[in-house]
C-alpha positions as a Markdown table, in Angstrom:
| # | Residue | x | y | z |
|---|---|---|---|---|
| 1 | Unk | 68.7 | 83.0 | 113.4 |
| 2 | Unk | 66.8 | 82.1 | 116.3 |
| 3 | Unk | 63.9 | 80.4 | 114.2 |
| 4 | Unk | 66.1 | 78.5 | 111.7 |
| 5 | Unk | 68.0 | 76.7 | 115.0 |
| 6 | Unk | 64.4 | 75.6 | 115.2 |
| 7 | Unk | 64.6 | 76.3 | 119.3 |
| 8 | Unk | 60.9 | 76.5 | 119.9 |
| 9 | Unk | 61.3 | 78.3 | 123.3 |
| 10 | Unk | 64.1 | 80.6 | 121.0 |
| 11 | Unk | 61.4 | 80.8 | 118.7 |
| 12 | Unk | 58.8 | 82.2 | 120.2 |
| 13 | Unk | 60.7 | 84.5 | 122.1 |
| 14 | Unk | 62.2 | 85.5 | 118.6 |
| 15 | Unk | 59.0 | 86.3 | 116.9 |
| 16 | Unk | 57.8 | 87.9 | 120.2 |
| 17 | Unk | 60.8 | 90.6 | 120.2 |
| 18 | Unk | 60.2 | 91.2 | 116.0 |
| 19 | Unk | 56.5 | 92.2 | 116.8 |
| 20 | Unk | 57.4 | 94.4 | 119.7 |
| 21 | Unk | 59.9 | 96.2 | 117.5 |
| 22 | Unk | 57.9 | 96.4 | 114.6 |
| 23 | Unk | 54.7 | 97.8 | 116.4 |
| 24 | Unk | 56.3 | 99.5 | 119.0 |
| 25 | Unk | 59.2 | 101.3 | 117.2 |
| 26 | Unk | 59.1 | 100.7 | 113.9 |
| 27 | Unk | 55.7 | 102.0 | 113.0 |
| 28 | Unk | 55.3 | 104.3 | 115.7 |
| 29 | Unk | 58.6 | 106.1 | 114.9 |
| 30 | Unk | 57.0 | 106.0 | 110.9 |
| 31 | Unk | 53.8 | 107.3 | 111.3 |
| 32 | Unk | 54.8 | 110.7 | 110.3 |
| 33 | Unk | 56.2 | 109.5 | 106.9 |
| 34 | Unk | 53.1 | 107.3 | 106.7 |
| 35 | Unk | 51.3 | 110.5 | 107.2 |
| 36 | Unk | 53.0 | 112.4 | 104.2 |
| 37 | Unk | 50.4 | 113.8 | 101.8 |
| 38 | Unk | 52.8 | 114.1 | 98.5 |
| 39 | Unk | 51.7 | 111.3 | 95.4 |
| 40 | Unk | 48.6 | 109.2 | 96.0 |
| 41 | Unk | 45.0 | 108.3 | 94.2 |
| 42 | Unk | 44.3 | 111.9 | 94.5 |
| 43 | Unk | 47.3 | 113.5 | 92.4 |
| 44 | Unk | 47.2 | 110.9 | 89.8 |
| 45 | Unk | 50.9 | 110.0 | 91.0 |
| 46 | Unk | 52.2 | 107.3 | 93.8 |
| 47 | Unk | 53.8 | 108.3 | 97.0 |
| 48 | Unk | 57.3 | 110.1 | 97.6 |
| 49 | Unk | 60.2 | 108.1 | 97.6 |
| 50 | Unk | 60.1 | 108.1 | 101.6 |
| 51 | Unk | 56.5 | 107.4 | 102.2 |
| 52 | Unk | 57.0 | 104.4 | 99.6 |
| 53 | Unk | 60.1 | 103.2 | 101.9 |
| 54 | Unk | 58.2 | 103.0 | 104.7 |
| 55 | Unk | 55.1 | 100.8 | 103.1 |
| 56 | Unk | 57.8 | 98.8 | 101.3 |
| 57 | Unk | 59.3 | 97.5 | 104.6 |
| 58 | Unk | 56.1 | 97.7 | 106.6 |
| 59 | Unk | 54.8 | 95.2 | 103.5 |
| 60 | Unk | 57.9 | 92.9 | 103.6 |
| 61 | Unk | 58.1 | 92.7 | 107.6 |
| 62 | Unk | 54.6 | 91.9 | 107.4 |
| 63 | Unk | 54.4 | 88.9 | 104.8 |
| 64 | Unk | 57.6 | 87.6 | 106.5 |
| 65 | Unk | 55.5 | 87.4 | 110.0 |
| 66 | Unk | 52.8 | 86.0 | 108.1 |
| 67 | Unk | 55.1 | 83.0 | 106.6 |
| 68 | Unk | 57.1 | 82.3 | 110.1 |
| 69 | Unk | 53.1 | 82.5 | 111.5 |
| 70 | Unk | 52.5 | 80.1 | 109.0 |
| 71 | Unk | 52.6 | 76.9 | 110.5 |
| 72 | Unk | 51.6 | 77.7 | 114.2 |
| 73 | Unk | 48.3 | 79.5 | 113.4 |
| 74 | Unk | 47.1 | 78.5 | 109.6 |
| 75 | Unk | 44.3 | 80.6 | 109.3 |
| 76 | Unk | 45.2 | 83.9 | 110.8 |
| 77 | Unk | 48.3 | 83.9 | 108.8 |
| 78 | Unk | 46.4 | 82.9 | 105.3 |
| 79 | Unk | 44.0 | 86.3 | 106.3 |
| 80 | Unk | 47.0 | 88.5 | 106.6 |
| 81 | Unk | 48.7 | 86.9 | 103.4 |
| 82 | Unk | 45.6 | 86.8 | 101.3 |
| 83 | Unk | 44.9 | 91.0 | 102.2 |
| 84 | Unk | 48.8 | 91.6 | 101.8 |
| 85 | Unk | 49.9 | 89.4 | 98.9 |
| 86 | Unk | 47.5 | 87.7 | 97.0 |
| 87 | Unk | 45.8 | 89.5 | 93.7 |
| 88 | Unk | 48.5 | 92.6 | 95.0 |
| 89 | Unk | 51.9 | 91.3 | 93.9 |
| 90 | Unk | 52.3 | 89.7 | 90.1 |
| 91 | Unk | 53.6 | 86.0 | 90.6 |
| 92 | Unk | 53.2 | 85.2 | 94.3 |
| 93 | Unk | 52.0 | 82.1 | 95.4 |
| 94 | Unk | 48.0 | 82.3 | 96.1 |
| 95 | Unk | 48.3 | 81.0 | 99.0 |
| 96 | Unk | 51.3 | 81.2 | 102.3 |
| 97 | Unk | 51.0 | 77.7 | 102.8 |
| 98 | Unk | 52.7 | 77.5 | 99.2 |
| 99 | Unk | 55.1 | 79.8 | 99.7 |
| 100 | Unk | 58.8 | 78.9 | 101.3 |
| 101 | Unk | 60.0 | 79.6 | 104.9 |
| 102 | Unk | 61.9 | 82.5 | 105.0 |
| 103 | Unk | 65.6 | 82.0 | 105.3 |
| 104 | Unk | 67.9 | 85.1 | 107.1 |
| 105 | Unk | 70.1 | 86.8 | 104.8 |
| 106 | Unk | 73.6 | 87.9 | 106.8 |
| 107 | Unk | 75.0 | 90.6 | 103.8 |
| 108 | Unk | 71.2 | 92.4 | 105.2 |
| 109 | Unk | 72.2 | 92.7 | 108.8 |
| 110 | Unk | 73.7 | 96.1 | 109.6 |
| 111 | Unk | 75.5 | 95.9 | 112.9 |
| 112 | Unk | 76.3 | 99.2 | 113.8 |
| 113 | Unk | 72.4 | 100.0 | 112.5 |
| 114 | Unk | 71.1 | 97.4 | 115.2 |
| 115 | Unk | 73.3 | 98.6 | 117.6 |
| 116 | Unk | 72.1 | 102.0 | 117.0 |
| 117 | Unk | 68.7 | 101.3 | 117.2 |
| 118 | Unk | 69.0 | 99.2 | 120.2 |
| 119 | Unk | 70.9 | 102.0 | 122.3 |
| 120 | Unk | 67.8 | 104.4 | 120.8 |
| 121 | Unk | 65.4 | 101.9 | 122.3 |
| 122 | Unk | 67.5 | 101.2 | 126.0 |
| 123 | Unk | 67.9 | 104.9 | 125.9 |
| 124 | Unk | 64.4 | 106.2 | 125.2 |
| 125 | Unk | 63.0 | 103.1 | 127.7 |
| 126 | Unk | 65.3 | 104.9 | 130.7 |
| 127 | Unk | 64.0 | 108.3 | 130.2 |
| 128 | Unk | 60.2 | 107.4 | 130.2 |
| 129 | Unk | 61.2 | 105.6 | 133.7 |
| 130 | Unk | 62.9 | 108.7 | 135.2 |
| 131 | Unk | 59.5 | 110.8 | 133.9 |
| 132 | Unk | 57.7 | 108.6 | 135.5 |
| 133 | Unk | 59.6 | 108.2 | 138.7 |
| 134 | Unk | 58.7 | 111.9 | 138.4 |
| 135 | Unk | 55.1 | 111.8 | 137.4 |
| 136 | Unk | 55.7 | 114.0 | 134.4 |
| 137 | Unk | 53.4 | 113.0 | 131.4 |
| 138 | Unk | 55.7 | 112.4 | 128.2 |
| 139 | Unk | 53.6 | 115.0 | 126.5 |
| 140 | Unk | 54.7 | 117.5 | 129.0 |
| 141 | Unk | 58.1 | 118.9 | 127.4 |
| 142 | Unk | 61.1 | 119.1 | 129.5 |
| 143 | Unk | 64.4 | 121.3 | 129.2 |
| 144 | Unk | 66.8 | 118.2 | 129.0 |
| 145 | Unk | 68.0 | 114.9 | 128.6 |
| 146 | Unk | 71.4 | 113.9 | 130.2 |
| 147 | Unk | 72.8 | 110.2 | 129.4 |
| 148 | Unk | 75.5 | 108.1 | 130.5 |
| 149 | Unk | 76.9 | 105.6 | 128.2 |
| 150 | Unk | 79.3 | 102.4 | 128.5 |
| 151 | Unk | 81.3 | 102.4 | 125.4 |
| 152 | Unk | 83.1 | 105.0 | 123.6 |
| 153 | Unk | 81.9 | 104.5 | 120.2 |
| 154 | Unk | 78.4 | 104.8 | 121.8 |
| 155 | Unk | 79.1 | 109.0 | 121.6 |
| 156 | Unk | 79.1 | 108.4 | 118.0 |
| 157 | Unk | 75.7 | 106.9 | 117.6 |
| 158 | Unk | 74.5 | 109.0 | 119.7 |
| 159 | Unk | 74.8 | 111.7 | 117.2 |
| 160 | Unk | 72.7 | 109.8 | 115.0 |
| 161 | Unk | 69.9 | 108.9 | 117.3 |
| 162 | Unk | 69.7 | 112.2 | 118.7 |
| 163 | Unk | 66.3 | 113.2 | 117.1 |
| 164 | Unk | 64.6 | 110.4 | 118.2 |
| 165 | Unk | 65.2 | 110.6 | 121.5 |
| 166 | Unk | 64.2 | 114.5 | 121.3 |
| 167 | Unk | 61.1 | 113.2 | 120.2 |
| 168 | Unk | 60.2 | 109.8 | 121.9 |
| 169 | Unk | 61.0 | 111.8 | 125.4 |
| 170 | Unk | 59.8 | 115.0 | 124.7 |
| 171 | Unk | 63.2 | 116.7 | 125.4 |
| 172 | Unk | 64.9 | 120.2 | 124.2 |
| 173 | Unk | 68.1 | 118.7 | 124.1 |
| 174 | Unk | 70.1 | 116.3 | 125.1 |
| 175 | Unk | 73.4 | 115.6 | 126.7 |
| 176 | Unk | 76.0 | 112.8 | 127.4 |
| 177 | Unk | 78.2 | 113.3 | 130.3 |
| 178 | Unk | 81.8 | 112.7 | 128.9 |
| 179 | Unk | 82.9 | 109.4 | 128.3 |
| 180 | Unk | 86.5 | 108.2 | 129.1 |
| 181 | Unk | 88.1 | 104.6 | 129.5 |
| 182 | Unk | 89.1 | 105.0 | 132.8 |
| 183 | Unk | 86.0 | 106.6 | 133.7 |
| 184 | Unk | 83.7 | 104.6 | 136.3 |
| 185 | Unk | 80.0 | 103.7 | 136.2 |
| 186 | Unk | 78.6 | 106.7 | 137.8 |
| 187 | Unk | 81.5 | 108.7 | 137.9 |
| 188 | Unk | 80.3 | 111.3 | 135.5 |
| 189 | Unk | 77.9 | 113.4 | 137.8 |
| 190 | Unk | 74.5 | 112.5 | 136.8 |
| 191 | Unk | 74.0 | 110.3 | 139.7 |
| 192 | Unk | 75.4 | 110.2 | 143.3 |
| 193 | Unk | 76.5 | 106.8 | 145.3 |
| 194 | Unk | 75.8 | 105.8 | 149.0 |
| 195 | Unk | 77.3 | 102.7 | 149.9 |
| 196 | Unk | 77.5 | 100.0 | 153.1 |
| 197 | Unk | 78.0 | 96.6 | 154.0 |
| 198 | Unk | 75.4 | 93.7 | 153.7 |
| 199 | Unk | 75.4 | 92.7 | 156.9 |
| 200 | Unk | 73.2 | 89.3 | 156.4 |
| 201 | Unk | 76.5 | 88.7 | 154.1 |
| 202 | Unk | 79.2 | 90.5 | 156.1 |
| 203 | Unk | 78.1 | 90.0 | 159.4 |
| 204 | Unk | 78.4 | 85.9 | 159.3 |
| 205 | Unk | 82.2 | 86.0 | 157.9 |
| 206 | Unk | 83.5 | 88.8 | 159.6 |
| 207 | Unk | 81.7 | 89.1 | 163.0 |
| 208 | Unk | 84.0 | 92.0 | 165.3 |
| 209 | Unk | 85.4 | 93.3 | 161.8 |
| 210 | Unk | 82.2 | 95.0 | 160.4 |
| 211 | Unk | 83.2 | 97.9 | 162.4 |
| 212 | Unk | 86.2 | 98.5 | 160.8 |
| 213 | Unk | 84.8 | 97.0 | 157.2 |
| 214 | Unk | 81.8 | 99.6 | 157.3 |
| 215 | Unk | 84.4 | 102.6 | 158.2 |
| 216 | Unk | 86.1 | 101.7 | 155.1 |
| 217 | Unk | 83.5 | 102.2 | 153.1 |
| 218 | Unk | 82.4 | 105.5 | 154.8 |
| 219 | Unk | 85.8 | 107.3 | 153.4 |
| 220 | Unk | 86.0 | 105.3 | 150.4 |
| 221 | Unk | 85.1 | 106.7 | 146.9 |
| 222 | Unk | 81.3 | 105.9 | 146.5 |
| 223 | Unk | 81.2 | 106.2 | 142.9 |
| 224 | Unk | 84.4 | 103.3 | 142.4 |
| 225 | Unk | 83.3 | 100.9 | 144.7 |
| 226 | Unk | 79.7 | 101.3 | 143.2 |
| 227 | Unk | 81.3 | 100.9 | 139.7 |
| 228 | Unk | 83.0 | 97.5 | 140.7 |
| 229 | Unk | 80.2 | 96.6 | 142.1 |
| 230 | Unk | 78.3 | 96.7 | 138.6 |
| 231 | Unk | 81.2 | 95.3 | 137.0 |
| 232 | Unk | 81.3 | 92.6 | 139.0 |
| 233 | Unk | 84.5 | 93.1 | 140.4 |
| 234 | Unk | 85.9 | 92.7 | 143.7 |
| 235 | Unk | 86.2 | 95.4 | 146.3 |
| 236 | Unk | 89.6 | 95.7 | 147.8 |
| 237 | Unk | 89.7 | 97.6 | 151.4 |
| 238 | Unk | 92.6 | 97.7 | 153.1 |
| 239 | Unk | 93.5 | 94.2 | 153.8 |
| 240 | Unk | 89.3 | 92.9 | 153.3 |
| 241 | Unk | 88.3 | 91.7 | 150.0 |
| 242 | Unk | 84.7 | 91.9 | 149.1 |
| 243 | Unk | 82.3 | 90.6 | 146.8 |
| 244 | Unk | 80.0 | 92.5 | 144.8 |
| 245 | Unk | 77.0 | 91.3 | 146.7 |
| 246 | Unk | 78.6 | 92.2 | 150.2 |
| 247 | Unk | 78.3 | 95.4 | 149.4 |
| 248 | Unk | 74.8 | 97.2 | 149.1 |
| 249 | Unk | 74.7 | 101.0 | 146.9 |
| 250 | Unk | 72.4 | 103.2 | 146.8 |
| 251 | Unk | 71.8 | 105.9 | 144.0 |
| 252 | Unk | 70.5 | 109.2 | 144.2 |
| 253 | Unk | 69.6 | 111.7 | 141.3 |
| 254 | Unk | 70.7 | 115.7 | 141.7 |
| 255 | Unk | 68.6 | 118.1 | 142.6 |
| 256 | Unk | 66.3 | 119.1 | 140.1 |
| 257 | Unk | 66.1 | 115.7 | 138.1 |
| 258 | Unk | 64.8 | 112.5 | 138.0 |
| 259 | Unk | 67.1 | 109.6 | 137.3 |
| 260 | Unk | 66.8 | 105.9 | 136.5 |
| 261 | Unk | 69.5 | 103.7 | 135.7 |
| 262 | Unk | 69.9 | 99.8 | 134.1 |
| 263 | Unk | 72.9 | 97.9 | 132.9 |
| 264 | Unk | 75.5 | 100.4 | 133.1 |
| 265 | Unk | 73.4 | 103.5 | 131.6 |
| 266 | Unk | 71.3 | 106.3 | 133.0 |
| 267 | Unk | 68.9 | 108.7 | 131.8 |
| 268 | Unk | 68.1 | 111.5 | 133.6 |
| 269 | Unk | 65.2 | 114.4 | 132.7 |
| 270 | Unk | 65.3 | 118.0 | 134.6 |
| 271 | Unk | 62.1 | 118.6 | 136.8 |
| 272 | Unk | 61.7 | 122.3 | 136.2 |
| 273 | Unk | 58.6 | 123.2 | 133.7 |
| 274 | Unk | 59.3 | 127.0 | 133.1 |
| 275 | Unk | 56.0 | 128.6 | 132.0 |
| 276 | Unk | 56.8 | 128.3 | 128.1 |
| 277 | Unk | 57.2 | 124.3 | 129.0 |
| 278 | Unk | 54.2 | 124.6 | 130.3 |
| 279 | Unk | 51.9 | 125.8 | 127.4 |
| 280 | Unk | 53.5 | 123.1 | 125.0 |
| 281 | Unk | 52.6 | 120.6 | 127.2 |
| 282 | Unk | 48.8 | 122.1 | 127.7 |
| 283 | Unk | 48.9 | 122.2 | 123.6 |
| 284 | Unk | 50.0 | 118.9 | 123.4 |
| 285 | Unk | 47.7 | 117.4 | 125.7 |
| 286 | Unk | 44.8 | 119.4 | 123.8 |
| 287 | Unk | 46.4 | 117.5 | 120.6 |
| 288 | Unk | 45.8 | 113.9 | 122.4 |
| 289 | Unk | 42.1 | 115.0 | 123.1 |
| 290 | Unk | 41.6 | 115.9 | 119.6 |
| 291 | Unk | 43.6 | 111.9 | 118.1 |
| 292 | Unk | 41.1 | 110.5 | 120.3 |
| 293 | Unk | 38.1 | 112.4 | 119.0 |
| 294 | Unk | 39.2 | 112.2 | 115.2 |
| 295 | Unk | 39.1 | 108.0 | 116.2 |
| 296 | Unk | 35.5 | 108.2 | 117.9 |
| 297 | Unk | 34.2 | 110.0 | 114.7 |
| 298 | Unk | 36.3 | 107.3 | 112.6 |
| 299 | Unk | 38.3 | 109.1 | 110.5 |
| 300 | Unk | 41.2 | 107.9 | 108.6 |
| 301 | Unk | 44.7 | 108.3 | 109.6 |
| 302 | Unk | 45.1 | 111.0 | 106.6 |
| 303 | Unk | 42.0 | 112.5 | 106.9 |
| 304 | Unk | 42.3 | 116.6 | 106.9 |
| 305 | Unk | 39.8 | 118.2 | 109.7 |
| 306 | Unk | 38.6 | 121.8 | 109.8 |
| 307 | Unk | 39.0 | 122.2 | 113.9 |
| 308 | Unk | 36.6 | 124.2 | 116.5 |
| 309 | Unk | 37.9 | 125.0 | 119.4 |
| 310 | Unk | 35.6 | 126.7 | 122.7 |
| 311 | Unk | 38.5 | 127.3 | 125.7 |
| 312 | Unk | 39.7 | 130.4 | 127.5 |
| 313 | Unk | 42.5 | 131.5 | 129.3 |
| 314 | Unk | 45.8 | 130.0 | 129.6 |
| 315 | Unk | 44.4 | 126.7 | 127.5 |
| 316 | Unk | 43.5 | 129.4 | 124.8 |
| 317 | Unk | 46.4 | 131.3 | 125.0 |
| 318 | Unk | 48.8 | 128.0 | 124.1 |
| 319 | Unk | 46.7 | 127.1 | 121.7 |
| 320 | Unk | 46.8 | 130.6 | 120.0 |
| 321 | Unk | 50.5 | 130.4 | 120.4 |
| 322 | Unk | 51.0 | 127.0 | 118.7 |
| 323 | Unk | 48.8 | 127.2 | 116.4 |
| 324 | Unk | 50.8 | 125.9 | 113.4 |
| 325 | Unk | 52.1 | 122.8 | 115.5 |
| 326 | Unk | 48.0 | 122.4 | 116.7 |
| 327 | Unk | 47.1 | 121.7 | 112.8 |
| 328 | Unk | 50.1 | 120.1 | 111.6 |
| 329 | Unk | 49.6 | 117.4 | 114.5 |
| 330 | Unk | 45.8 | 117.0 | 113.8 |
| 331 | Unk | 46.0 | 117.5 | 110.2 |
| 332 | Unk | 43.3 | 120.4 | 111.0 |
| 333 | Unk | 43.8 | 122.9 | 107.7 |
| 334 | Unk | 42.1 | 125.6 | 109.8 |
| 335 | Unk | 41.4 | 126.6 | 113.6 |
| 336 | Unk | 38.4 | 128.0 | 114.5 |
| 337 | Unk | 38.2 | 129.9 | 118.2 |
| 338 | Unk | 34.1 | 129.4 | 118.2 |
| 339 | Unk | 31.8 | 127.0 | 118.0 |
| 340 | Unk | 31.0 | 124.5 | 116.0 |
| 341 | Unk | 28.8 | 123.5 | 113.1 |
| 342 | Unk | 25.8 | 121.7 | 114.5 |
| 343 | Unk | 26.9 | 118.2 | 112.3 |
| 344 | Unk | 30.4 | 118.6 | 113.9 |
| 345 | Unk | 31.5 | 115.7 | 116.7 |
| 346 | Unk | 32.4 | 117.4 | 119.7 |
| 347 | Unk | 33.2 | 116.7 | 123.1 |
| 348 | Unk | 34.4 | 118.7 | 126.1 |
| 349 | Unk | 37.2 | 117.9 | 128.5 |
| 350 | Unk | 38.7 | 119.5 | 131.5 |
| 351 | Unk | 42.5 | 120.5 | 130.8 |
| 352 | Unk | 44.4 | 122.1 | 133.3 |
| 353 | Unk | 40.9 | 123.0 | 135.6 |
| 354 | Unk | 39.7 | 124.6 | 132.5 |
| 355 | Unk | 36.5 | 123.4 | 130.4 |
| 356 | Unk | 37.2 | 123.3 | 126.9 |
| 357 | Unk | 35.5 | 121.8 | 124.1 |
């Protein structure tokens, strides 16, 4: 919509958001289907139904980018349409330059879809920040996820987005605090409100009345004036009226999570790694060594791996213990405790003060 206005500065900012989506959900959240090993050159047959979703709208969000890249960077765009399109699809023009710009078709959009999706995104972007206000790895699971939402209908798509968010934040489970329409921002427990006066603001108009002003606030609910101060609402206290920026607030997570908040939502992880948590996340991070060594000996995405491993103690143990998620994450079809073949490529890492290789 953006890019037929013809708003370069909406333009760019247009195309700029479809990338971002594309690469860093889209594909991300697909590699698993991309991953699928049913059909292909191998079986004499072409890929699931599923797999072949997920190249047919990779293909058509790509060749779209490619024709709205068209006429800002000729050549690079003719590459990608010439190794997506041309000599591949019967009919197409043989070159983008020929082919027309691409037009948005409204009966496409699905608005409860997007919404979905964007609440996935907001959602999942608020629980890496409270891991990180935490300094918890993502790949180090954690007992819980608790939300709060804005909108009722938002407990509704939350059912549906629930497994991605159990995956993109590495969660057990996950829970919304109960949403009402007379509930306030904040009011629903998972975080806890200080507030006080902005005195470079309140100080000026008030002078000798900040006493009594900042009293006020101690004894008034923390969580309601915090919630008008969101809204943008004004703050009515006993005979003052104050603006949303007189007021400063102050959040605090429980004990025992972390907590960050944007825009009327908030994500909040629990802290506590029991010792089962634990040995997934030493397993997992054992998984990222083992992605990064299947790239250095340039293997394919699909490629199937027969896996050595050389660790002891607790690294071992997880390992041993997840050993069916171990070779279904590195497509390994076997795990060898031992070492390897001498033509094998190795390397050795320290994980959790423990040399393993």
């Amino acid at each position: 919509r953006q890019l037929e206005e013809w708003r370069p500065e909406a333009a760019a900012h247009g195309l700029e958001e479809f990338v971002d989506r594309l690469s860093n959900w889209y594909v991300r959240r697909s590699r698993r289907r991309f991953w699928k090993s049913e059909g292909g050159p191998s079986t004499g047959s072409g890929p699931g139904p599923d797999k072949a979703a997920a190249y047919a709208t990779l293909h058509e969000c790509l060749t779209t980018l490619t024709r709205l890249l068209a006429p800002f960077v000729p050549f690079v765009s003719e590459e990608m349409y010439q190794n997506l399109v041309t000599g591949r699809i019967p009919g197409a023009p043989e070159s983008v330059h020929l082919t027309d710009w691409p037009r948005p078709d409204a009966s496409l959009i699905d608005e409860d879809l997007s919404a979905r999706t964007q609440l996935a995104i907001r959602l999942a972007s608020l629980g890496r920040s409270a891991r990180a206000s935490a300094k918890i790895k993502v790949r180090q699971p954690l007992a819980e996820l608790v939300i709060e939402l804005r909108e009722e209908k938002e407990q509704a798509y939350l059912a549906v987005i629930e497994p991605q968010l159990l995956d993109e934040l590495n969660v057990k489970r996950v829970r919304a605090i109960e949403w009402s329409p007379s509930a306030s921002v904040g009011q629903g427990g998972l975080m806890s409100f200080s507030v006080k006066p902005n005195l470079p603001k309140l100080g000026p108009k008030y002078g000798r009345q900040l006493s009594e002003i900042r009293a006020l606030l101690s004894k008034a609910n923390a969580a309601e004036v915090a919630a008008a101060a969101v809204r943008g609402q004004t703050i009515k206290l006993a005979g003052f009226e104050l603006a949303p920026d007189e007021v400063l607030v102050e959040k605090t997570a429980p004990a025992g999570y972390a907590v960050a908040a944007e825009g009327g939502y908030a994500a909040g992880v629990t802290t506590e790694i029991t010792p089962e948590l634990k040995a997934e996340g030493t397993a997992r991070e054992v998984v990222h060594l083992i992605q990064n060594l299947r790239k250095s000996a340039g293997l394919e995405i699909a490629d199937r791996i027969s896996l050595y491993v050389e660790a002891s103690g607790p690294v071992r143990a997880a390992l041993e213990s997840l050993d069916e998620y171990v070779r279904e994450e590195t497509l390994a079809t076997s795990v060898s405790f031992s070492a390897p073949p001498a033509d094998a490529t190795s390397e050795t890492h320290d994980v959790d003060g423990e040399a393993i290789s």
